[in-house]
C-alpha positions as CSV (number, residue, x, y, z in Angstrom):
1,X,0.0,0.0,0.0
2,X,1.4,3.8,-1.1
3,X,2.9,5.3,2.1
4,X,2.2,2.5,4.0
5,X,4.4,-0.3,6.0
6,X,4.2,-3.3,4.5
7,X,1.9,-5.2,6.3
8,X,1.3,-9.1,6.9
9,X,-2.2,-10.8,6.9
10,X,-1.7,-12.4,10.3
11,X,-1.3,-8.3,11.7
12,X,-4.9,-6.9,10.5
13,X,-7.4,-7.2,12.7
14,X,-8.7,-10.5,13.6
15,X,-12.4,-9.7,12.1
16,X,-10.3,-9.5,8.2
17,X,-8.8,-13.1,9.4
18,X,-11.8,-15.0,8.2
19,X,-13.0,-14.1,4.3
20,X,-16.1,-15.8,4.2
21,X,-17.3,-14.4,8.1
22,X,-19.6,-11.5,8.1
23,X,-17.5,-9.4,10.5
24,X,-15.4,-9.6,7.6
25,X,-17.7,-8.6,4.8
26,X,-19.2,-5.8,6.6
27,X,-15.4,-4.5,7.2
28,X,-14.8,-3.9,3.4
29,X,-18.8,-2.3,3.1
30,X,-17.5,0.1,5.8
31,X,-13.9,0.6,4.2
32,X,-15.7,1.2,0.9
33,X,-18.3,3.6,2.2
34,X,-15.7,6.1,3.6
35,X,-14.9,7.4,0.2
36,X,-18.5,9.0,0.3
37,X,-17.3,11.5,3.1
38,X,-15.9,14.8,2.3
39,X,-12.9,14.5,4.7
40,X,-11.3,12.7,7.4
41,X,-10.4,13.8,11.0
42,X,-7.5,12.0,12.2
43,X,-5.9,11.6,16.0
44,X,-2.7,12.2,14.6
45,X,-0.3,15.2,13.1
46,X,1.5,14.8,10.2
47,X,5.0,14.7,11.2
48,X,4.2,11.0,12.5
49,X,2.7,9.7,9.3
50,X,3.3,12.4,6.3
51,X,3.8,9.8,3.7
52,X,0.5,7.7,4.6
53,X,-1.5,10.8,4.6
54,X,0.1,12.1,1.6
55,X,-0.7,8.8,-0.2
56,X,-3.7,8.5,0.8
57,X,-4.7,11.7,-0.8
58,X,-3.1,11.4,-3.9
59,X,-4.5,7.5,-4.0
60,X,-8.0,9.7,-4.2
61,X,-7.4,12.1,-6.5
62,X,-7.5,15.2,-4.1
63,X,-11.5,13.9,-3.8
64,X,-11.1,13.6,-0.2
65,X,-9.2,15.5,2.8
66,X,-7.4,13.8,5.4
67,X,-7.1,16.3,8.7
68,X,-4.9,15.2,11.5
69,X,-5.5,17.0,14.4
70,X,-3.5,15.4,17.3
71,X,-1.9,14.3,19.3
72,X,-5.4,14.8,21.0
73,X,-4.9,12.7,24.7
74,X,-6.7,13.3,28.2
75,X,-5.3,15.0,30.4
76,X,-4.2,14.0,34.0
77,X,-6.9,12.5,36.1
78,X,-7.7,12.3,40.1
79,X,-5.4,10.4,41.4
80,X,-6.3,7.6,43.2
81,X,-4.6,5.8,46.7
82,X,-2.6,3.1,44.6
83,X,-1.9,6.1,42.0
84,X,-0.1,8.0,44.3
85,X,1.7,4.8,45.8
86,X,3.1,4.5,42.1
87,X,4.2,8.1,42.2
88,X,5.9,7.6,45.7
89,X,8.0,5.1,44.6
90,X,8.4,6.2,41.1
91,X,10.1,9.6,42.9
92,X,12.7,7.5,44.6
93,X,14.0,5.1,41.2
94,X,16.7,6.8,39.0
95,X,15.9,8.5,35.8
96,X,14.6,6.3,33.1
97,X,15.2,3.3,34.8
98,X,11.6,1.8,35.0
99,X,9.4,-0.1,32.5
100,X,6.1,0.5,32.8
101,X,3.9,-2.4,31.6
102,X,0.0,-2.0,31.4
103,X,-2.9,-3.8,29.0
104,X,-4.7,-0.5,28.8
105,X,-8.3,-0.9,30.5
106,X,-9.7,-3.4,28.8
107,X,-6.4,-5.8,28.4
108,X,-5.8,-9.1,29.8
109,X,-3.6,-12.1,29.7
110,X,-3.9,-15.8,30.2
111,X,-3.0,-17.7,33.7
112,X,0.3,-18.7,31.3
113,X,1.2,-15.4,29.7
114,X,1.0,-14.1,33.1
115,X,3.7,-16.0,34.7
116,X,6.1,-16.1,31.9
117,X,5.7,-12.4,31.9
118,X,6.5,-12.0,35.6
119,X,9.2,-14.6,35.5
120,X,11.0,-12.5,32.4
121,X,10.4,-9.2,34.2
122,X,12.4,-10.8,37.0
123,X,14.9,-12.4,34.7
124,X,16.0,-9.1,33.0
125,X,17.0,-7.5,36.3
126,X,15.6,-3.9,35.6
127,X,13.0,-1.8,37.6
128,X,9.1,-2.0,36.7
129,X,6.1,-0.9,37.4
130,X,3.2,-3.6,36.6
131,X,-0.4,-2.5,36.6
132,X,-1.5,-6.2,36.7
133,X,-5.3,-7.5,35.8
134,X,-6.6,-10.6,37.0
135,X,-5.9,-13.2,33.9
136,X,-8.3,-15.0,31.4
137,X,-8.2,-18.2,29.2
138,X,-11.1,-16.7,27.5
139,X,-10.0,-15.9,23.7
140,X,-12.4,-12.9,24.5
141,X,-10.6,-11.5,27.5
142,X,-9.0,-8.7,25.7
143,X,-12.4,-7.2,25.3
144,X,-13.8,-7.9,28.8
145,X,-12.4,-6.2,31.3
146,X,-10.9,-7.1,34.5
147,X,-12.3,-9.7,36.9
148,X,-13.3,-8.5,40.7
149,X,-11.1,-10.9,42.4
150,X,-7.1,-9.8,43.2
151,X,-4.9,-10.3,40.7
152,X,-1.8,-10.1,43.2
153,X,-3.1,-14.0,44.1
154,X,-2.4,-15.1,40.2
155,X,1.7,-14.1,40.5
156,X,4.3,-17.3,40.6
157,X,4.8,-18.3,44.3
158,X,7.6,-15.7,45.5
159,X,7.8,-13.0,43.0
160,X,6.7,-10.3,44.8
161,X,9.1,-11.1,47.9
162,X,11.7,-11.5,45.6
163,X,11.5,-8.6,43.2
164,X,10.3,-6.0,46.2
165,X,13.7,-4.2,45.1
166,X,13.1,-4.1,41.7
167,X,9.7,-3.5,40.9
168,X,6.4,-2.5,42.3
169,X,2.8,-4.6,41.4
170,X,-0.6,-2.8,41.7
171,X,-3.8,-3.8,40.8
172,X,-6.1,-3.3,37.9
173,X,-5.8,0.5,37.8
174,X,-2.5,3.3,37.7
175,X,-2.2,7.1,36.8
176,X,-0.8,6.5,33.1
177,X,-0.5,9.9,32.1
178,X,1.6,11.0,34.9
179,X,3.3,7.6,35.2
180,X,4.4,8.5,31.6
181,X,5.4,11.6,32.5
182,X,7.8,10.5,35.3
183,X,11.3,11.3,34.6
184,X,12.7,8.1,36.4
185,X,10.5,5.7,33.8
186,X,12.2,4.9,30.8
187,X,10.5,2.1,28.6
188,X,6.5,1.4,28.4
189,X,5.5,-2.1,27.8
190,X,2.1,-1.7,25.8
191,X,-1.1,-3.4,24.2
192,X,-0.5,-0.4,21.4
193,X,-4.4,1.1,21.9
194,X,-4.0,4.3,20.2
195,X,-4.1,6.6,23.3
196,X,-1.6,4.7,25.1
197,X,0.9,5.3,22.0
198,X,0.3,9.0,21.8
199,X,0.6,9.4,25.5
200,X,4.0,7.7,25.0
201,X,5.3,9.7,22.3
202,X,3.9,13.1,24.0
203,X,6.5,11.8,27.0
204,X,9.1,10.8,24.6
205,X,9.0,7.0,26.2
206,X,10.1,4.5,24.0
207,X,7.9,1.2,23.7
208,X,7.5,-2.4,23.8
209,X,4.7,-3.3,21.7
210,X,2.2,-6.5,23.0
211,X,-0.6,-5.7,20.9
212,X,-3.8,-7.7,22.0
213,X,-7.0,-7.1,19.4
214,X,-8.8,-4.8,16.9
215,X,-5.9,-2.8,15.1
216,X,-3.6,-2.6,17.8
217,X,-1.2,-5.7,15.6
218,X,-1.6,-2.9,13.1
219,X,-0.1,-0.2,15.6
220,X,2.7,-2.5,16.4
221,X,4.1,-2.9,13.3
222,X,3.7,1.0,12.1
223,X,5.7,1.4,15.6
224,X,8.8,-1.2,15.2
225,X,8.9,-1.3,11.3
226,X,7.9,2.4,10.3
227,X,8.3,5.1,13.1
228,X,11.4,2.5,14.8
229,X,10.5,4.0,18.1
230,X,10.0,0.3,19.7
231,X,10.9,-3.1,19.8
232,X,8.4,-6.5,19.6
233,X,9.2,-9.6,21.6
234,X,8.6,-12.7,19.7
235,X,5.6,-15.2,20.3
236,X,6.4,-19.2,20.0
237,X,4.6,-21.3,18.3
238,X,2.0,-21.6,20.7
239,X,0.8,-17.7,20.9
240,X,3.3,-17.5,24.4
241,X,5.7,-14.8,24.7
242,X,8.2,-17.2,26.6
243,X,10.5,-15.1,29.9
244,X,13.9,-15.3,28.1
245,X,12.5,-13.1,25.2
246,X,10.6,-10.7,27.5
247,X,13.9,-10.1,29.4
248,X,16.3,-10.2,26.6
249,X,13.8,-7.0,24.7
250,X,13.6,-5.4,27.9
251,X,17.3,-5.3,28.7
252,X,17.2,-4.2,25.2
253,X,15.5,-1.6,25.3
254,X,16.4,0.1,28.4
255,X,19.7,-0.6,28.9
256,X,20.8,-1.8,25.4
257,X,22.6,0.0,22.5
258,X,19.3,0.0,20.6
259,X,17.3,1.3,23.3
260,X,19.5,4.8,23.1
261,X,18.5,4.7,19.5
262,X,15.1,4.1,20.1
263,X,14.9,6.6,22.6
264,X,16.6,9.0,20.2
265,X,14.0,8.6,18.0
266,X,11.2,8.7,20.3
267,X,12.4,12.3,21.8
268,X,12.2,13.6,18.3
269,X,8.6,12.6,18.0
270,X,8.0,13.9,21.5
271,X,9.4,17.6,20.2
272,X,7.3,17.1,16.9
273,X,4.2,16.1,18.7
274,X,4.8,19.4,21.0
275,X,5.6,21.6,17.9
276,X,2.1,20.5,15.8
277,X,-0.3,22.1,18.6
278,X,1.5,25.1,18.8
279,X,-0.2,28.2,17.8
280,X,2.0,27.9,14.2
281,X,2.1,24.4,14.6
282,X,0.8,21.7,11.3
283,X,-2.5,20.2,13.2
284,X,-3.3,24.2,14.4
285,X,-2.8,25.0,10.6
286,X,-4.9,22.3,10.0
287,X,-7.8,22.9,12.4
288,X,-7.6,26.5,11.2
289,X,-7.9,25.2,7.4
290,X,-10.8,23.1,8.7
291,X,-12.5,25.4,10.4
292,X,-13.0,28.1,7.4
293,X,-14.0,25.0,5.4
294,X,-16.6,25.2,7.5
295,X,-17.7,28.6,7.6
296,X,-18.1,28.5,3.7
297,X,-20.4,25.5,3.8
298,X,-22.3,27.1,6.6
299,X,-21.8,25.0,8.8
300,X,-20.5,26.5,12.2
């Protein structure tokens, strides 16, 4: 596709998997019928994907407008008792020493995934903040939340006692946006939901991608193979990200030679992402152009 990653079957989302389903059907009627609209408004700036936007628009014939607006993110939130726990200890860890892994709020694992990924958080030595949900061996779970029971209780015998120097668990729920915004975290170990990535790059964190469902395999693979901004562990043959790769790509990442590059990169999208909702920045131009698009058609 023009402007566009190269992408592989197994990385759209899983409703395309399956050609004769009619999630699958309906997903091309609604991927057709977008060429009826006048224009697009996208949660994005151009600086992270000029060539897909540019692309897009020539693929149309100048028929259709593409406006990125972002990054567009929510701002800080009241912060709850186990928020300001993370805070606390985040305040006493050096700077950009901690991964920070979270599922977003609708993200789960299996009983499995679970302990591999605790036993390779604790295999690659480095400091980490877990916001852990209780696990599922539903194929669903992605979409269903988090259970009501504690989700401390599904952790391999001992971990906590023996990582208690490295690495701090809490449950179901943390303060992302300032978490992100911490100077002493330095790596974000994500499902890839679209607001969790441009919370990331606003904070100049680089990223580990775990996508889970809808486009977020999609997201991952813009991240690692387009933007190079993060790094994606590998999954054996039976869907597992096993503990040896999860500590070798986090020891990558935030201690490796690759991380610095990736970090590199990162801070440069931070500073773009800053730069594009200035008052002469590209999505304020944009919004501006938008807007008196508007006015002529009557509409505001």
């Amino acid at each position: 596709m023009p402007g566009c990653v190269p992408l592989l079957g197994q990385d759209l989302p899983a409703p395309t998997q399956n050609r004769s389903s009619d999630a699958y059907k309906n997903f091309l009627e609604c991927s057709k019928g977008i060429t009826i609209a006048d224009g697009i408004l996208l949660n994005s700036f151009l600086e992270m994907e000029p060539d897909t936007i540019k692309a897009l628009e020539e693929n149309l014939n100048g028929k259709m407008s593409f406006y990125p607006l972002g990054p567009i993110t929510q701002k800080a939130s009241t912060i709850e008792e186990n928020g300001s726990e993370c805070l606390r200890w985040l305040d006493n860890q050096p700077p950009s020493s901690v991964l920070y892994v979270s599922f977003g709020s609708d993200g789960t694992l299996t009983q499995n995934q679970v302990n591999e990924l605790a036993l390779g958080l604790e295999l690659s030595d480095q400091k980490f903040l877990w916001v852990l949900r209780s696990p599922s061996n539903s194929t669903s779970a992605a979409y269903l939340g988090p259970h009501n029971d504690d989700p401390l209780k599904y952790l391999p015998n001992g971990f906590l006692e023996r990582t208690k120097d490295k690495g701090l668990v809490v449950p179901s729920w943390a303060p992302q946006i300032q978490v992100l915004g911490h100077n002493s975290v330095g790596g974000f170990l994500s499902h890839c939901g679209w607001n969790s990535i441009l919370e990331s790059m606003q904070e100049g964190v680089p990223l580990i991608t775990w996508p889970l469902f809808a486009e977020q395999r999609m997201n991952a693979v813009m991240l690692t193979d387009g933007l190079k901004v993060a790094l994606r562990p590998k999954v054996n043959e039976d869907g597992i990200v096993e503990k040896e790769e999860i500590a070798k790509v986090i020891k990558c990442l935030i201690e490796g030679v690759e991380g610095k590059e990736i970090r590199k990169r990162m801070n440069g999208l931070k500073d773009a992402a800053t730069n594009a909702i200035k008052e002469d920045g590209s999505s304020t131009h944009t919004m501006s152009k938008l807007a008196t698009k508007w006015e002529n058609f009557g509409g505001v």
